[in-house]
N, C-alpha and C positions, 0 to 999 in steps of 0.2 A: 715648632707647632705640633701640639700634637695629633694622633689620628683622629681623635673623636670631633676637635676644633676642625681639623679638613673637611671629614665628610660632612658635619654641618655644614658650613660655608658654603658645599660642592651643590648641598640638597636645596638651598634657601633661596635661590632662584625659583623654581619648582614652583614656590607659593604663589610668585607674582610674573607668571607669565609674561614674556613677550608680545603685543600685539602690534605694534609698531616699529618699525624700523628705527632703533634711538639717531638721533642726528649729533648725536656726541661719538659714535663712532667713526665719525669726520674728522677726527683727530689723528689717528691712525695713521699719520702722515707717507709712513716707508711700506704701508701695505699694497701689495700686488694683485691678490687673490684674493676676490670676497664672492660666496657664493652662498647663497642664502633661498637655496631651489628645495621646491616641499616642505614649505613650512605654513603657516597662520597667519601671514604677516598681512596686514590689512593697513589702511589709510596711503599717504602719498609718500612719494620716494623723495624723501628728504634732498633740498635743494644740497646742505652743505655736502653729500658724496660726491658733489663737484667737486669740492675740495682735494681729495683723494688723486693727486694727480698722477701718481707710479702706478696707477690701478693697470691691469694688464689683461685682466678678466672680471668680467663682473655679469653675474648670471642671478638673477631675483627670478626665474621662471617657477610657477606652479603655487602662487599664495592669492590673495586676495587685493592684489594693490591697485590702487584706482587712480581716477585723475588725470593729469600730462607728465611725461617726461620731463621736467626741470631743464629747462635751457642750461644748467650750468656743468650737465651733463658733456655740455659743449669742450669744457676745457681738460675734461680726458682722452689727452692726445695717447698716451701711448696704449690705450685700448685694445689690444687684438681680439678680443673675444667679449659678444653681449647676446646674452639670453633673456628675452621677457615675459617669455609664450608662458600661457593659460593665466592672465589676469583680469584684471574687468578696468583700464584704464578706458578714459572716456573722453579722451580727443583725438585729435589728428594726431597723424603720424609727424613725429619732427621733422625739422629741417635744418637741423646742426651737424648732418651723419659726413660733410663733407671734412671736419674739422678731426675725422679719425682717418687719419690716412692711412695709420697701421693694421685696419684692421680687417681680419682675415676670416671669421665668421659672425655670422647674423643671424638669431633665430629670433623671429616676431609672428608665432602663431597662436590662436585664439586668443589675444590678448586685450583685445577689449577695445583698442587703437581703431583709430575708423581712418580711410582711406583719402585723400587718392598717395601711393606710391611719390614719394617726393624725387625732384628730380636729381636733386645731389648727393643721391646715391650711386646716381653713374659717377662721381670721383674717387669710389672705392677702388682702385686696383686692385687691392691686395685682397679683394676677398676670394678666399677660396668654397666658402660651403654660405648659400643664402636662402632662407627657407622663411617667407611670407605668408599667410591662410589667413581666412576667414577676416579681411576687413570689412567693415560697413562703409557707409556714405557713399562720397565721390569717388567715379572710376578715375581711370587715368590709361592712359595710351602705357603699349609696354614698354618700359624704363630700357634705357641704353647701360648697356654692362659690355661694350665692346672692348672695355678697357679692361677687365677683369680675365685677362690672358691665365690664368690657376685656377679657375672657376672649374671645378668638379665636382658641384652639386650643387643643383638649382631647382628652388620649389616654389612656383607662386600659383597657389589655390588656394580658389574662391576670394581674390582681392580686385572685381570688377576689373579686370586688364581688358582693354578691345585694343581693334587694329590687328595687323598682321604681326606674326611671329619673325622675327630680324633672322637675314639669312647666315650671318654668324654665330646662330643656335647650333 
């Protein structure tokens, strides 16, 4: 091929922007890493990234995506790493987070997710860095992370927590 057919091709994206997360990138079957942070991306986080089950990271933080988490988000077990912070997502916080057992960091701030703190998040062991802010809605009593023995950084502000602070802080 030659250069001038390249850099067309390379350019011809350009015209027609991205604004959506395509759900054909569900196909991707052996991808690990998909991180898709500072970009434009608006509407819902396509059910089929479920599909994606070798996902090992996956970080959408910093675009405009709305809506709920997709339950099918559920069936990326080997997860170690999710970023969602600064979107405008407009429900509750999931309740799938029990089904990532590998996973070792959390960041859910400004996102747009409304509260209360689900409670099967204390099945993370393995988290080591968890950094919650700015839910709306329902409080919730402070979530149990006793189990989270690697825990080296822990941030929840402004997500209505009451009750006392656990003496294993």
């Amino acid at each position: 091929m030659s250069a001038g057919r390249t850099a067309s091709r390379e350019n011809s994206w350009r015209k027609y922007p991205l604004t959506n997360i395509p759900r054909e990138w569900a196909s991707m079957m052996h991808l690990e890493y998909l991180s898709l942070e500072s970009n434009k991306f608006s509407g819902i986080v396509p059910p089929e990234l479920g599909d994606l089950v070798n996902l090992e990271f996956l970080i959408l933080s910093a675009n405009y995506l709305t809506g709920e988490l997709p339950s099918t988000l559920a069936n990326l077990t080997k997860l170690t790493e999710l970023r969602i912070s600064s979107n405008n997502f407009t429900r509750r916080m999931p309740d799938f987070f029990q089904t990532w057992k590998q996973l070792q960091k959390l960041e859910i701030q400004a996102s747009g997710l409304q509260g209360p703190i689900p409670s099967s998040i204390s099945g993370l062991s393995n988290l080591t860095k968890l950094q919650i802010s700015d839910l709306s809605g329902e409080g919730s009593e402070f979530p149990n992370l006793s189990s989270m023995k690697n825990m080296y950084r822990l941030m929840l502000r402004s997500s209505n927590i009451s009750g006392r602070i656990p003496p294993y802080i």
